[in-house]
C-alpha positions as CSV (number, residue, x, y, z in Angstrom):
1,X,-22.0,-51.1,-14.2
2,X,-24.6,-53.7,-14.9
3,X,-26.2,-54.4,-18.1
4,X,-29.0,-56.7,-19.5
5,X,-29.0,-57.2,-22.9
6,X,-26.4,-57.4,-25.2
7,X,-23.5,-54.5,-26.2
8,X,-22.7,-53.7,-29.5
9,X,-20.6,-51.4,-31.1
10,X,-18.5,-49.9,-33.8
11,X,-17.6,-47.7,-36.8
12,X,-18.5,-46.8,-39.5
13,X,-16.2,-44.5,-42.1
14,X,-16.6,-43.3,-45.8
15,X,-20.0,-41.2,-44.9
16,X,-20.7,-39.2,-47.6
17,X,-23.3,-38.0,-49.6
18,X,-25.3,-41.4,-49.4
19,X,-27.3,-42.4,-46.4
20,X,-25.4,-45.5,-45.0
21,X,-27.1,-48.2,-42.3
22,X,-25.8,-47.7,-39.0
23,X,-25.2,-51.0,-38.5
24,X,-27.1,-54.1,-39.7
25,X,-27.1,-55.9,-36.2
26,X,-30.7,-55.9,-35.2
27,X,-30.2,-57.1,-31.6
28,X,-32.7,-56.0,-29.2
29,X,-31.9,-52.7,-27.4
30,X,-32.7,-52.2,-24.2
31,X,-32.0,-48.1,-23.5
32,X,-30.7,-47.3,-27.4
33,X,-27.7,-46.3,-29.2
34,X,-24.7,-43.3,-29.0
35,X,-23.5,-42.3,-31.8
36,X,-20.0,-39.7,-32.2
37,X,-18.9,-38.0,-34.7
38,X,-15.0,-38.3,-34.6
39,X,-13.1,-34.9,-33.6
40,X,-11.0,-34.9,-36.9
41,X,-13.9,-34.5,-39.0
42,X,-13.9,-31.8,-41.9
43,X,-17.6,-31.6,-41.6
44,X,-20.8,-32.3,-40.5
45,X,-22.8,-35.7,-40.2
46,X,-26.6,-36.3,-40.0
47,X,-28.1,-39.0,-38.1
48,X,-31.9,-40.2,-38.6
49,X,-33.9,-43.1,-40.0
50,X,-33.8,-44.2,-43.5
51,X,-34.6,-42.0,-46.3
52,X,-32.4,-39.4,-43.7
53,X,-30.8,-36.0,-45.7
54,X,-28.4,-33.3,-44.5
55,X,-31.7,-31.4,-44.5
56,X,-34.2,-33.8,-42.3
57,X,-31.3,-35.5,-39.8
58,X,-30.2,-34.3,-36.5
59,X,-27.0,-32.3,-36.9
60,X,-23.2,-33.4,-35.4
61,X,-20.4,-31.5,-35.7
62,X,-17.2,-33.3,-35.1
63,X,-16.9,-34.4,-31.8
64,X,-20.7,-34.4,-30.7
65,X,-22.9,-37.4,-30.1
66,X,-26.0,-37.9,-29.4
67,X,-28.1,-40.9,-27.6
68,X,-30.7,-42.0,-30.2
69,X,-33.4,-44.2,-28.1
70,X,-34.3,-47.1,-29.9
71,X,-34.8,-50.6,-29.5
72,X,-33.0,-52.2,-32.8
73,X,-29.6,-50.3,-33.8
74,X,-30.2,-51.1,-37.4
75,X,-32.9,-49.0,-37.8
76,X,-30.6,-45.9,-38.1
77,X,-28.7,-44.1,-41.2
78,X,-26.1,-41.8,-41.0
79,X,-25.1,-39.0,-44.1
80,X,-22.3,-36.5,-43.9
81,X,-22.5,-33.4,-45.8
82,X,-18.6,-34.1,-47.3
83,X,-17.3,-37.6,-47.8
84,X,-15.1,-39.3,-45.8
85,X,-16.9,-38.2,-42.5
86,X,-16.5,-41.2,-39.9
87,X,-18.7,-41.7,-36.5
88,X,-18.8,-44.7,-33.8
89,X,-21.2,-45.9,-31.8
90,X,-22.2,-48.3,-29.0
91,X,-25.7,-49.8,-27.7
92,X,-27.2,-51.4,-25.1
């Protein structure tokens, strides 16, 4: 597989009840980001831009992802509806 642009990645634990940045590295995307909500989650985390709620963000029970289309990684929040939810993610 061939890729332009860079790949970035990671994880981000201790999602609770405040929205936390995604990640802060604002290299430009060229298809987006995937985002997984680890399988031995307790509950549910919400993915979306900032200012993102357990009421507005999209929904991922443990074990889901979802490809979030973007072109700067940065630009997206994460908030669990329990702490101690974890997701990880990768870009391109």
């Amino acid at each position: 597989m061939q890729t332009s642009g860079p790949i970035i990645h990671g994880a981000l634990g201790s999602i609770g009840a405040t929205a936390l940045q995604l990640t802060t590295n604002a290299a430009p995307l060229n298809s987006g980001v995937r985002i997984k909500a680890l399988a031995g989650n307790t509950n549910k985390v919400y993915v979306g831009l900032a200012g993102v709620t357990t009421s507005t963000g999209y929904e991922l029970s443990a074990g889901n992802d979802v490809l979030v289309p973007c072109k700067d990684a940065s630009t997206i929040f994460v908030i669990g509806s329990a702490t101690g939810q974890e997701v990880r993610f990768i870009a391109n």
